[in-house]
Phi, psi and omega in degrees: 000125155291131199306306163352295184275350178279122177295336172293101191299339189218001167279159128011156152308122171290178179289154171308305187261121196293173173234159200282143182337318192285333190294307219287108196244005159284104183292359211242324228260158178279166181263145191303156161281175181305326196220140170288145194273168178249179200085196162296142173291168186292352188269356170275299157329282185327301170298322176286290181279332194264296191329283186341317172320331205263357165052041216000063140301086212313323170320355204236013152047055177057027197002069163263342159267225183183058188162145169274137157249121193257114173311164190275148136225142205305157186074359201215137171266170168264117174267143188212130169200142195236140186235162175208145172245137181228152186314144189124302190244281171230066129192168165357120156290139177059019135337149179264157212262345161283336159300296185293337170306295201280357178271285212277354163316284206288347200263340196263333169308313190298309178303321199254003148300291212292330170265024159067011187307135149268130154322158180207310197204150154223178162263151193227145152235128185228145170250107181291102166327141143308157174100329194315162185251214177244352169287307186284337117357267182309286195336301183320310208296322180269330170279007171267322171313308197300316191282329188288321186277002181264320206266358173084013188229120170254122245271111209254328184149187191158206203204158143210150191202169185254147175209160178267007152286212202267144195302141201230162125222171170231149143239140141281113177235140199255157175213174174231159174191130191335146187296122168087005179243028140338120167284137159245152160300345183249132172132033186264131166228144158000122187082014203258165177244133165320111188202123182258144150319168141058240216199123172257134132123021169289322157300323184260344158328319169283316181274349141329291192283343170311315180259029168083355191268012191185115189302137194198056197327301210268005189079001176324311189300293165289351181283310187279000186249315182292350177196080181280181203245114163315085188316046187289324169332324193266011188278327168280345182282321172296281171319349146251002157271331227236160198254345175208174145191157152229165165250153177289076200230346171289317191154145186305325193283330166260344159295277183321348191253336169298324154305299164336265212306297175316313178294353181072042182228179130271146194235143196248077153321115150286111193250050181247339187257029160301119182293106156308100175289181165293325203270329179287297191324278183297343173298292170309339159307265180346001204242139174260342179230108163295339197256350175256324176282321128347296194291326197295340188260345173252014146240051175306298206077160151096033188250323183064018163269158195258119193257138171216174199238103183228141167311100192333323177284326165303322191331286261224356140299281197314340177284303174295347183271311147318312171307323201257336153298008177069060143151105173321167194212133180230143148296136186193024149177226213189133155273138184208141177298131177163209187229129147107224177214149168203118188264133171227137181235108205050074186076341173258142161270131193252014192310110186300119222294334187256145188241356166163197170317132198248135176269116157322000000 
């Protein structure tokens, strides 16, 4: 294999001489095309687009090895969480690929809100289509540069290799948070009150309206599912109020049931006290079973807002503390002893046997 042909953006130069097949113990690596592309290689790539990520950071060691080293720092754990997309499934086929750079930053970003997290750094994987060019590259390369610098998270290192589907990526992305105040999934009790972020169901809306199903004048709609906004605002008001979260990103109604089930409770949905948008808002006028339509926006996905578990006598502290934070917070059920989830719209329960996104 030839350094040319090697699709790995941050390992070493490969050797001159390949070692024979039989030798060869890389379960990962992709097979060379037939012809080495023309323009620059990748490791020039590497210099152009990707280092500038790391904003010298020393930790990213110019992405001249193949690893990063992370200092320790007292007081604090590290929260790490990793995601993968693959075209198609979750963003857009022929997507534009600095939209999917900034999707998947922000959908791994989402995670570390939900955790009371400062962002701090990832790691990137990318599976590249045969064909991509070095223009499509670059493109990736400027929506991650955009985001990385609006969210503060710089580029430590990672992989790429070519494949002959459909375009894949990952991030690993690390934030920090005071030692021991990690918001976890586990920790909701009994009496504790339901309380979401934002606007709910503007994610699957979008991808409605992507597809023509759904009227969406100003693009609001297709705005909130292609480049949603990660709630890092709320991470100190979570860390002193809230006793568990996730974020929303399977669908509300299944998010809120992970919190239950790690925690041993049940979680009681109102879905008549759902935070809306206008653009949700007219959709739902427009609907003959309000109450199927409800359910339908909260088990959606793609909204990237935060369902947390807060004590009931705090609700009116986590609000006003969100609130100074730029982005409201609504009650909109109860943690209560039992199992499961049980969504009701206007006092009956309607729970759907499916509660949101199922992960292969």
């Amino acid at each position: 294999m030839t350094p040319e042909s090697d699709d790995d953006w941050f390992d070493d130069p490969a050797p001159a001489v390949a070692p024979a097949a039989e030798d060869d113990e890389s379960w990962f690596d992709d097979v060379p095309p037939a012809a080495a592309p023309s323009g620059p290689d990748e490791f020039e790539l590497i210099a152009t687009h990707l280092r500038p990520l790391t904003n010298g950071d020393p930790v990213a060691l110019d992405l001249l090895d193949d690893a990063a080293v992370l200092p320790s720092r007292p007081g604090y754990d590290l929260v790490i969480t990793k995601d993968a997309m693959v075209a198609g499934v979750h963003f857009l086929a022929g997507e534009d690929l600095d939209i999917v750079a900034r999707r998947l930053l922000r959908t791994n970003l989402s995670d570390l809100a939900a955790k009371g997290a400062e962002p701090y750094g990832y790691f990137l994987a990318v599976g590249w289509p045969s064909g991509t060019t070095v223009e499509d590259r670059e493109t990736f390369a400027r929506g991650l540069a955009e985001d990385g610098q609006a969210y503060g998270v710089n580029l430590l290192g990672g992989d790429t290799v070519t494949t002959s589907g459909a375009m894949v990526v990952s991030a690993t992305l690390l934030g920090w948070v005071p030692q021991g105040a990690a918001v976890l999934r586990r920790g909701a009790k009994a009496g504790d009150r339901l309380m979401v972020s934002g606007s709910i169901g503007d994610g699957w809306l979008g991808l409605l309206a992507h597809w023509g199903e759904v009227e969406d004048p100003d693009g609001g709609l297709v705005r909130r599912y292609r480049t949603p906004a990660p709630r890092l605002a709320l991470r100190e008001a979570l860390r002193q109020f809230a006793h568990a979260a996730a974020d929303v990103s399977d669908g509300l109604l299944a998010d809120a049931g992970h919190i239950a089930k790690a925690s041993g409770l049940q979680v009681k949905v109102d879905l008549d006290r759902l935070p809306l948008s206008t653009g949700a808002r007219k959709w739902l006028e427009a609907q003959p079973e309000r109450g199927e339509a409800r359910m339908s926006l909260a088990s959606g996905g793609d909204d990237y807002e935060v369902v947390c578990a807060v004590p009931a006598a705090d609700v009116a502290a986590f609000q006003a503390a969100a609130f100074a934070a730029g982005l409201p917070v609504r009650d909109i059920g109860e943690f209560v002893e039992g199992e499961g989830v049980c969504a009701l719209f206007k006092g009956k329960d309607i729970t759907p046997q499916r509660l949101g996104w199922l992960h292969g």
